[in-house]
Each structure stands twice: as C-alpha cells, then as structure tokens.
C-alpha positions in Angstrom: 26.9 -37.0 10.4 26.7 -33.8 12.2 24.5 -33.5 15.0 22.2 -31.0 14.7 22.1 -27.5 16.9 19.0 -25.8 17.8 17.8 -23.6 21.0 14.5 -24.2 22.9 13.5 -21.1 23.6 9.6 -20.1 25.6 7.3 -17.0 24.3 4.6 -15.5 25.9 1.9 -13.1 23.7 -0.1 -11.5 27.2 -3.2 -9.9 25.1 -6.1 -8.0 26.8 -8.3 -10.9 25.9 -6.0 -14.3 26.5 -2.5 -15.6 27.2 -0.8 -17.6 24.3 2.5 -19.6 25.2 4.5 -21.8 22.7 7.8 -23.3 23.5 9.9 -24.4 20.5 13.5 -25.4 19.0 15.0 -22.5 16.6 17.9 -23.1 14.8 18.9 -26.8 13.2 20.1 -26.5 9.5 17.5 -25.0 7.7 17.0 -22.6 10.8 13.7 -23.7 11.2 11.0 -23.3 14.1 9.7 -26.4 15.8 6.9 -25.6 18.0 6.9 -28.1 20.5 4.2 -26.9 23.2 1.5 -24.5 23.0 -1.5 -23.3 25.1 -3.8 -20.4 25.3 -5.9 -19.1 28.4 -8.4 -16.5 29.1 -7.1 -12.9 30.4 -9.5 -10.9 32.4 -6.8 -9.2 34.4 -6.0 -6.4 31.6 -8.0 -4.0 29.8 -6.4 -1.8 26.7 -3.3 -4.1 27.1 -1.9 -2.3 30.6 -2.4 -4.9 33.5 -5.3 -4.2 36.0 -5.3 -7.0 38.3 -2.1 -8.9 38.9 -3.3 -11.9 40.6 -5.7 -12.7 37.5 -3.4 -12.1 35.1 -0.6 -14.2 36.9 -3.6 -16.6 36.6 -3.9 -16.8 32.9 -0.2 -16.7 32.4 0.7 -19.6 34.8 -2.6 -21.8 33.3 -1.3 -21.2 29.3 2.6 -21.7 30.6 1.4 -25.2 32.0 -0.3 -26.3 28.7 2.6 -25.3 27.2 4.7 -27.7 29.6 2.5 -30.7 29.5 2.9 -31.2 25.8 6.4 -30.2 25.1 7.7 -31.9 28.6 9.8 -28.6 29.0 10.0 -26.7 32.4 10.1 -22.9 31.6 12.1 -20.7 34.1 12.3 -17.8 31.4 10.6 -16.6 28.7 10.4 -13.6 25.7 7.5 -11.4 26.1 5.2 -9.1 24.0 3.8 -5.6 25.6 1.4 -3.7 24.3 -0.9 -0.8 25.2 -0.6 2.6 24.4 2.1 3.9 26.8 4.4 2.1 24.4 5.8 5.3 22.0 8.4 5.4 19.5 10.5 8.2 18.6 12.8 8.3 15.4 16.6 9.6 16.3 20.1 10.3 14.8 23.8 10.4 15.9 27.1 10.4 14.2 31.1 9.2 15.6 34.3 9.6 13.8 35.9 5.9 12.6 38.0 5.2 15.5 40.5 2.3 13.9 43.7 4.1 12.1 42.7 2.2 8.9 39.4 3.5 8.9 37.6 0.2 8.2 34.0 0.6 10.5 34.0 -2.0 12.9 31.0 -3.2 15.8 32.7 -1.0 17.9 32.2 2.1 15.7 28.4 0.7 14.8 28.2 0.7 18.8 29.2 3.4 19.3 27.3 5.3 17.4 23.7 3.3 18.0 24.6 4.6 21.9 24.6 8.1 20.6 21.4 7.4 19.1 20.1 5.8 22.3 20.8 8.8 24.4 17.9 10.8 24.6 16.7 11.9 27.7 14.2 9.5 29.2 11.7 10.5 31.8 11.8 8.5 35.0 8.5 7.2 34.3 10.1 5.7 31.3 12.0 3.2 30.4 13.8 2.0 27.3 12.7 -1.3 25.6 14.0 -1.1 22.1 16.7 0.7 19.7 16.3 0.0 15.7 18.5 1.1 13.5 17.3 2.2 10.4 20.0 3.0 7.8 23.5 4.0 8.5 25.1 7.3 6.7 29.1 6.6 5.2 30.5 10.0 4.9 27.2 11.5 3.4 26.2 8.5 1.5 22.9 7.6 2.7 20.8 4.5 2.5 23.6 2.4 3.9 21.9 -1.1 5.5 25.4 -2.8 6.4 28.4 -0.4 7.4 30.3 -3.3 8.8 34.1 -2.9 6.6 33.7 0.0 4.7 35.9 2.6 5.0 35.2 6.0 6.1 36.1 9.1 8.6 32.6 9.4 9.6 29.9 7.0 10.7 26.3 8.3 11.6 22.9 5.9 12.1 19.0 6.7 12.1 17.4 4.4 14.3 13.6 4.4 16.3 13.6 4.0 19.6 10.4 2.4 21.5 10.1 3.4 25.1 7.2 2.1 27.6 5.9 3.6 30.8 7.8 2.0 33.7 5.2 1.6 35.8 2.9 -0.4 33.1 6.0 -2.5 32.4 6.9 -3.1 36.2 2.8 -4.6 36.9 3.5 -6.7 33.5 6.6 -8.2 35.1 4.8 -8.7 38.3 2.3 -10.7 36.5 4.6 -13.3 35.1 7.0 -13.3 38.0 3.8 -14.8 40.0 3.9 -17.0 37.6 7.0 -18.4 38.1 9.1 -17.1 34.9 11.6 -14.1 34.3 11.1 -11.8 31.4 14.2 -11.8 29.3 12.6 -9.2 26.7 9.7 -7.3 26.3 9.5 -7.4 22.3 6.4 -4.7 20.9 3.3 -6.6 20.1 3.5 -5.1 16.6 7.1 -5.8 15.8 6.9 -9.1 17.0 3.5 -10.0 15.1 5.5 -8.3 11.7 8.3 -10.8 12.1 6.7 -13.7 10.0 3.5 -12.0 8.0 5.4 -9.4 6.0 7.4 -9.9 2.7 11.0 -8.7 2.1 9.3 -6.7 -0.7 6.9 -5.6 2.0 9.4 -4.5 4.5 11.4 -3.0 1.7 8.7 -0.8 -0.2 6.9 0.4 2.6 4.0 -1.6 4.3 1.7 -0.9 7.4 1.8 -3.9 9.7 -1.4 -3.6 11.6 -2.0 -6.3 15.0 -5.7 -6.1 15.3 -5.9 -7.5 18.8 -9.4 -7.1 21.7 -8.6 -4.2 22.9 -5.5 -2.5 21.3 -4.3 -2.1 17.7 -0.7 -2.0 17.5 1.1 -0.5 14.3 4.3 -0.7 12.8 5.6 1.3 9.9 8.4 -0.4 7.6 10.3 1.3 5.2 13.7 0.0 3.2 13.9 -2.7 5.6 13.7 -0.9 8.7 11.0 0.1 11.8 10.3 4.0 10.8 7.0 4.3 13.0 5.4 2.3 15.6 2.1 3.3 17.4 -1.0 1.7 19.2 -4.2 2.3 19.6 -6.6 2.1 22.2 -9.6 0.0 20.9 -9.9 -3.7 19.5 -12.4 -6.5 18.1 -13.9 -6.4 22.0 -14.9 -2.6 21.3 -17.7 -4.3 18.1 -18.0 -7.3 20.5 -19.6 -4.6 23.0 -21.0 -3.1 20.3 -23.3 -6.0 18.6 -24.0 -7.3 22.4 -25.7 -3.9 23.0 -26.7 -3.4 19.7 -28.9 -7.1 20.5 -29.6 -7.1 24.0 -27.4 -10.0 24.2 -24.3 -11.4 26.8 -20.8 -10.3 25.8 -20.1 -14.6 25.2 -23.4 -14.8 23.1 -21.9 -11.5 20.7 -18.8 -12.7 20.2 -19.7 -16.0 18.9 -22.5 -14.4 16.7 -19.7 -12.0 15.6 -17.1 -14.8 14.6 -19.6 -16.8 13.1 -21.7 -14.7 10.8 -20.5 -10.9 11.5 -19.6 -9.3 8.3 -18.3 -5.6 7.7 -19.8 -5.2 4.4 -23.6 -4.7 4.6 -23.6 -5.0 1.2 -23.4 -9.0 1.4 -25.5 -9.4 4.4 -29.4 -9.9 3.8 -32.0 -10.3 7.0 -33.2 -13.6 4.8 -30.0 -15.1 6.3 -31.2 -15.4 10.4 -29.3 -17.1 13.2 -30.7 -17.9 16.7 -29.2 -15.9 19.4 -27.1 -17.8 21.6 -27.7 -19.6 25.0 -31.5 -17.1 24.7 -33.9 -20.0 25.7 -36.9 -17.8 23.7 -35.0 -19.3 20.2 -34.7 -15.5 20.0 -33.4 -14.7 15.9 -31.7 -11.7 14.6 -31.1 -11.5 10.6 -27.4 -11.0 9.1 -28.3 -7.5 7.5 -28.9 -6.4 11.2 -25.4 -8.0 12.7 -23.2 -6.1 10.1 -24.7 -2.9 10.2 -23.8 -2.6 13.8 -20.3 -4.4 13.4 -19.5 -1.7 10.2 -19.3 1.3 12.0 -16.4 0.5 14.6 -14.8 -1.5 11.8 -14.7 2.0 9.7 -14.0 3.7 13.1 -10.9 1.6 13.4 -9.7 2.5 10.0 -10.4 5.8 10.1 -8.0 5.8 13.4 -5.3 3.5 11.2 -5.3 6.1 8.1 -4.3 8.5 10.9 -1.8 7.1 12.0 -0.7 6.4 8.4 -1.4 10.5 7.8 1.6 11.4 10.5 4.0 8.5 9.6 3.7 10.0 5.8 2.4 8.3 3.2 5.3 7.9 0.9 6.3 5.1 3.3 3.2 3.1 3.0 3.7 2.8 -0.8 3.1 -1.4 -0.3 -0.1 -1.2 1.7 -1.3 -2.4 4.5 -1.2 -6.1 6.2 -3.6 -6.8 9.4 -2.9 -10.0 11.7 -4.8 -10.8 15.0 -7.4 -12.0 16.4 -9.6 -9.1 15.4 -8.4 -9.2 11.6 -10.3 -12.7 11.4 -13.8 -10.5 10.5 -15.7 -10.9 6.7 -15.2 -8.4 4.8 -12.3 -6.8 7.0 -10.0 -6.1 3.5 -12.5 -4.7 1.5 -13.7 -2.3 3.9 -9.9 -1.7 4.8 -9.0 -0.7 1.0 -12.0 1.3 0.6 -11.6 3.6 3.5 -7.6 3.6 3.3 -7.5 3.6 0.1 -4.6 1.1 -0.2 -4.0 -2.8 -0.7 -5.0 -4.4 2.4 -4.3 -8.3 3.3 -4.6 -10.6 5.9 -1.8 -12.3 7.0 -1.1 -15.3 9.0 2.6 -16.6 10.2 4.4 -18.1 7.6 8.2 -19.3 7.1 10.4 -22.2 8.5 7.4 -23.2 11.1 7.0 -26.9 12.2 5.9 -29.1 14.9 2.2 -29.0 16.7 0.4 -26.0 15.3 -3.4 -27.1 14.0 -5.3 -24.0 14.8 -2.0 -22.1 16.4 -1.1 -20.7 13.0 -4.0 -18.2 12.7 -3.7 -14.5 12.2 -4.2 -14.3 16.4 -0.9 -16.3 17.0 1.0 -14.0 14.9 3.1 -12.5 17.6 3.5 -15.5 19.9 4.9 -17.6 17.1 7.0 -13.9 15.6 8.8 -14.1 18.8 10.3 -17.3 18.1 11.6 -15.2 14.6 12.7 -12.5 16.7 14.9 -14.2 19.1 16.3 -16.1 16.6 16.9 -13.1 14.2 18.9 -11.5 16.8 20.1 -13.2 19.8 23.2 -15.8 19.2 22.3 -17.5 22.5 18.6 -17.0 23.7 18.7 -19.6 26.0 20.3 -22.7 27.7 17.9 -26.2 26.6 18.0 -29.4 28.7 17.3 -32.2 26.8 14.4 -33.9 28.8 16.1 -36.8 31.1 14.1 -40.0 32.1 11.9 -39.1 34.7 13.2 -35.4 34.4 11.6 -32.2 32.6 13.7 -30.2 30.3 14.5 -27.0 31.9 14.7 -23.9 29.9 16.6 -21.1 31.4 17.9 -17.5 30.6 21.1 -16.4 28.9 20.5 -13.3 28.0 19.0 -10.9 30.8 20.5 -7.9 30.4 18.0 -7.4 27.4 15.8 -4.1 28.4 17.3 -1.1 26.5 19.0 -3.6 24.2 20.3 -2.7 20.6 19.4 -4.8 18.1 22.4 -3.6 15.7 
C-alpha cells in the first residue's frame, strides 16, 4: 500500500476582536483537511482590522500560535495569513500577448505572460501588491474562456482583479507576527479566504455576494462565473451593535456582548418585553426585556445592510443574481437573514465551512472560523508545495517551515 502524502501547513485569521490559529495536514487521497491544533485569543491591539499596538497584538498572536502547538505537537516557524481593513482595494484589469510557440498551442508561459501585463499597473509607493485573479481568458475574441491551457490561437488576453493593501498597514501586521516568532508566507484577503469553503460551485458560478461579518470590519467579495469580480471592506462590525446595546443599557462592553449573543435578535417583530433577562455581572439583578435588546441591535444591523447593498449597487447587480452568503462571527445574530433579504432584497444564508474537514474542530467550525479553516483551502487550491512537515520525533516537536516565500504580488493563474 501506498503511503499516503499530505502537507502540514499553519494559518493565522488576526481579526480586530481575536486571533484564531489552526495547524492541519492537506492533501492525502481524498485531499482532505485534518485540523490537528487550534486556538483562539483575545486581540485588543487592532481596531477596524489595521494594527494599533504591536506589542499587544504580537501578544494575542504568540498566545493562539501556542494553543495551537500544544495540541497538534507541531512547532510553527511560518504561517499563511488573512488581512483585512479597509486599505485593502481591488481594482478589475485587462491585458493581451501574441501566442509565442510557432504551433500556436497557449502554454503557462503565454498565460504568464499575459497575467504580468495585467499585473502592471502602476502602484503607489504606499502600496503594495498582495493578490492577482484572473477572471476569464479571451481566445482570439472568444470570451468566457476559464482554461486557455492548449488551445490554439494568435492572440491571448486575460481579465483578472487585482487586490492591493497599504504598505504601511501591511508592514505593522508583519511586525506583529514577526514578534511572535513566525514569517508571513501570504497575506490571503479576509473575504477570499472566508469564501473558500462556504460558497457552492453554483454560487461562485451564478453570481453570489460573500459577506465576512467580522467585529469591526465587513469584508466582501463579489463572484461571478467562477471568478473574484469585486472585493471591498467596510469599516464597521458586530462590536459597532455591541457598543450600541452597552450604551443603549448603561451596561459594560463584556455584559453587552453576552446579552447580545444570547438573546439579541434583529427582528423586533419576534422579540416581546414579557421575555426579560438579568443584566450581567449588575449586583442590583438589574432586568431589561427582549423587545428593548432588538430594537437597539436592529438599527446598525439595517445600517450594515444598507452599506452591503451599496456595495452590491457599484459591483452591478447582474452579478449578484445567486444572492448573498454572510460568515463570521457577527453573522451568528437572530434574525440576521430575514432582515438581510428584506432590506437587500435577495436570498441571504448563513454559512459555516464545509468540505473535506477532519480532525479536532467541536466549536471551530462556526461561521467565525470561516477564514482560518478557508486558508487551509486556499493553500491547498493553489500552492504545489506550501510547506516542509517534520513528522514529530520522540522527544522532538514537528517543525513546520516555509517553502514558498516569495508569495506577496503572487499570481494565482
């Protein structure tokens, strides 16, 4: 019998709100993940997903990297990342070669080639690169081409959209895990990565809003015949109606949230003030009725959406056609997919990670580990080699190191 293949490979989700890290083995027969380690921290060192104290963030990351380490028995030297924040743009391009073999037969090279003529824009300094997708491929004026790979034609061009982050926001991030003891081998988009195992292939093929509702961001990506078409993020979260019902009460930020997750609601409609809870850690036994809880959380909810069908508005509806699918912590609320179809007028589910997922997950596979267990996809999807796995030794940690560092301003053809 064969002996089986796989690659242990480490992900980090850094959120405004906590650190996730799993470590895992991708690959085997039925190219299956296998989470193997896991562990989750508190992050007070960001706000709005862009880092604003190093040291505290390094914190979080190094505490969630050494839960992750204790279980799986794995030493992580270098992991795949997420970034988020709203200094994370995308911008759709084009560009075109002639078939450079004599025999006309489009090879990588040509598809190379002509994903670099896609890739150069002009990038501002305070920019850098992360990402280039390619959306469809164009054979001599046929269009809708997914695969160009050996057809034959005298001209090749591509569509692709490109995702570029401030430098300076990605620079701190790195800073932050660095202190932690780890090297960033990619920075994968919080959205893409958190799309990776919640959507369809009917989803990604119709036309379907991917929506990460995290604290304090709300990343979005746009897919359309298979491809990324439009990527954004928002500024505001589940922390903003966590502020919200703790001034709306009187009450601590902890004491909100839990009387949010517990009996929030953003339908009204459902809520009566016959249903009362006891405010927590409020020594008075102080009680607030349900009624009174969702009419404060509604508001930013349908301030959320109304920001989402925006964003929907200057992607172009005609590429939304499958509707909408929220993941993340903040798409965990009562109520969150009826408001969501009343407002954008469109399907709306909640998704959590699905697919080829094994291993110690329990209450990891929730709509807020989305994009820490979607890396895992991602690398797998498109890397040959993400990394170099030590089998653990007697006595001796596994190590898991980098093979593939060269990553920032990578094409994913």
């Amino acid at each position: 019998m064969a002996e089986e293949r796989y690659t242990t490979i480490a992900a980090i989700d850094i959120g405004t709100s906590k650190v996730s890290c799993a470590i895992a083995h991708i690959g085997g027969e039925n190219g299956s993940i296998s989470v193997i380690g896991k562990g989750t921290y508190p992050n007070q060192g960001m706000r709005k997903g862009v880092v604003t104290d190093i040291e505290k963030t390094g914190a979080a990351i190094r505490a969630a990297v050494d839960a992750a380490e204790r279980l799986s028995g794995y030493h992580i030297e270098h992991a795949t990342i997420t970034i988020s924040g709203n200094h994370v743009l995308g911008v759709n391009t084009s560009g075109q070669v002639a078939v450079a073999n004599p025999d006309r037969e489009i090879r990588d090279d040509d598809v190379d080639r002509v994903l670099e003529v896609c890739r150069a824009i002009e990038v501002p300094n305070s920019r850098m690169l992360l990402n280039v997708l390619p959306s469809s491929y164009i054979v001599d004026g046929q269009e809708g081409i997914q695969q160009p790979r050996g057809m034959i034609a005298y001209r090749l061009e591509a569509r692709a959209h490109l995702i570029t982050a401030g430098s300076t926001a990605v620079q701190n991030l790195e800073k932050c895990v660095q202190a932690a003891g780890i090297a960033v081998d990619d920075y994968v988009p919080a959205s893409l990565a958190a799309a990776e195992l919640t959507l369809t292939e009917t989803e990604r093929e119709l036309g379907t809003v991917l929506v990460d509702l995290g604290a304090e961001t709300c990343d979005i990506a746009i897919f359309h015949q298979n491809a990324v078409v439009y990527t954004a993020v928002l500024p505001i979260g589940g922390a903003f109606i966590t502020r919200d019902v703790a001034i709306g009460l009187k009450t601590s930020l902890l004491a909100a949230e839990e009387l949010k997750m517990s009996y929030g609601t953003c339908d009204p409609r459902t809520a009566s003030d016959a249903e009362q809870y006891n405010v927590p850690d409020e020594p008075a036994g102080r009680r607030i009725g349900r009624l009174e809880l969702a009419r404060i959380i509604e508001p930013r909810m349908s301030e959320i959406f109304e920001l989402i069908a925006g964003v929907i508005a200057s992607a172009g509806p005609e590429v939304t056609s499958a509707g909408v699918v929220l993941t993340g912590g903040g798409s965990q609320l009562e109520g969150v997919e009826a408001l969501g179809r009343e407002i954008l007028k469109a399907p709306v589910r909640v998704a959590s990670p699905t697919g080829p997922l094994l291993g110690i997950l329990d209450e990891f596979r929730g709509p807020g580990q989305a994009a820490v267990l979607g890396l895992f996809s991602w690398v797998a999807r498109g890397l040959d080699e993400a990394g170099i796995a030590e089998e653990p030794a007697a006595g001796l940690p596994g190590r898991i190191v980098g093979g593939f560092r060269n990553l920032i301003g990578r094409i994913r053809g």
